[in-house]
C-alpha positions, 0 to 999 in steps of 0.5 A: 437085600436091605441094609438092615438085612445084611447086618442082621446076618453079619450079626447072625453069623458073627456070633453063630461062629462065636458060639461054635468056637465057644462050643468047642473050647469046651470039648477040648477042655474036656480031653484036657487041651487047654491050650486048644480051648483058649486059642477057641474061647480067643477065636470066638471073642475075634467073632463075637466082637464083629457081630457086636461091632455091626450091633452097636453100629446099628443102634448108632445109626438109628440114635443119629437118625432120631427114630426108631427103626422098624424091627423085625424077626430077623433083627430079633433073631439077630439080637437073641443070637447075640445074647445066646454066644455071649452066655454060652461064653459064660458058660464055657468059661465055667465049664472050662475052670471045672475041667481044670479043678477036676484034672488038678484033684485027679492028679493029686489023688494019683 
């Protein structure tokens, strides 16, 4: 397997793992776990960092060698998942803070 190959799947699968955890977080803020969401939100950064680390490492590479790599399908794939766990992230935050509001104003009407 190319060089290029195996960073596209470190990538891939970094921010696939990131995204799960992402993911999670959010079922566990459902059932008011929020200890358990921050360890998963934490988790994912942990992956989303090393996908992002073998990214940047990429578009390093090809900056000191003054040319452009070829792209391909899978290194588009890998950046598209890149961007996908870094909005899901946004998003789980969001969802999380949500469940917070919904259990404080439950609580208060109980």
């Amino acid at each position: 397997m190319e060089e290029l190959e195996l960073i596209a799947f470190k990538i891939i699968s970094s921010v696939g793992t990131a995204r799960s955890c992402y993911i999670e977080a959010i079922q566990a803020a459902k059932t008011g776990d929020y200890e358990q969401s921050a360890k998963l939100i934490a988790e994912g950064d942990e992956s989303f960092a090393l996908g992002h680390d073998a990214h940047a490492g990429l578009l390093t590479k090809e900056a000191n060698e003054g040319q452009g790599s070829a792209v391909s399908l899978l290194i588009l794939h890998a950046e598209d998942q890149l961007m996908s766990a870094e909005a899901f992230k946004t998003i789980a935050q969001e969802f999380i803070d949500t469940h917070k509001r919904i259990d404080a104003l439950e609580a208060k009407l109980n």
